[in-house]
C-alpha positions as CSV (number, residue, x, y, z in Angstrom):
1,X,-20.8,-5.8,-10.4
2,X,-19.3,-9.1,-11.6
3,X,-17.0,-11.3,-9.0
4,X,-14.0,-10.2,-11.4
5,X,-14.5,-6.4,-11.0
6,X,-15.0,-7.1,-7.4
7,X,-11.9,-9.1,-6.9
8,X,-9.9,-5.9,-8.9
9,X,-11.5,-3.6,-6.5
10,X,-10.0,-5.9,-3.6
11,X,-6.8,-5.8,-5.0
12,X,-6.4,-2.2,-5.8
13,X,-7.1,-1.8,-2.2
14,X,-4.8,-4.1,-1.4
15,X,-1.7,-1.8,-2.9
16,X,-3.4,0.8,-1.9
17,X,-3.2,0.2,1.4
18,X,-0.1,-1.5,1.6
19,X,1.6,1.8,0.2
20,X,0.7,3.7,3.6
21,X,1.6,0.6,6.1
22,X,5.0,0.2,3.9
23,X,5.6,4.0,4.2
24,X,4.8,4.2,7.8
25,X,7.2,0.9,8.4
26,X,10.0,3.4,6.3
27,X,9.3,6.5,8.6
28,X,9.8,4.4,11.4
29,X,12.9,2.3,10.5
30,X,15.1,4.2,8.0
31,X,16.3,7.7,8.4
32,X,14.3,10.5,6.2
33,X,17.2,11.1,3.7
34,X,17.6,7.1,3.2
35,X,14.2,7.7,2.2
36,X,14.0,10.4,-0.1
């Protein structure tokens, strides 16, 4: 792999896993219905 399909591998996961942390920061701040 070339150090440019590498660095769009590490920031896909970035987002990726910044959609879980953000949604479990939403679960725990914000009521469900503020949510949906």
């Amino acid at each position: 792999m070339t150090w440019m399909e590498w660095a769009l591998l590490g920031f896909l996961s970035v987002i990726w896993g910044g959609s879980f942390f953000f949604n479990g920061v939403a679960v725990r701040s914000l009521p469900p219905f503020t949510i949906v």
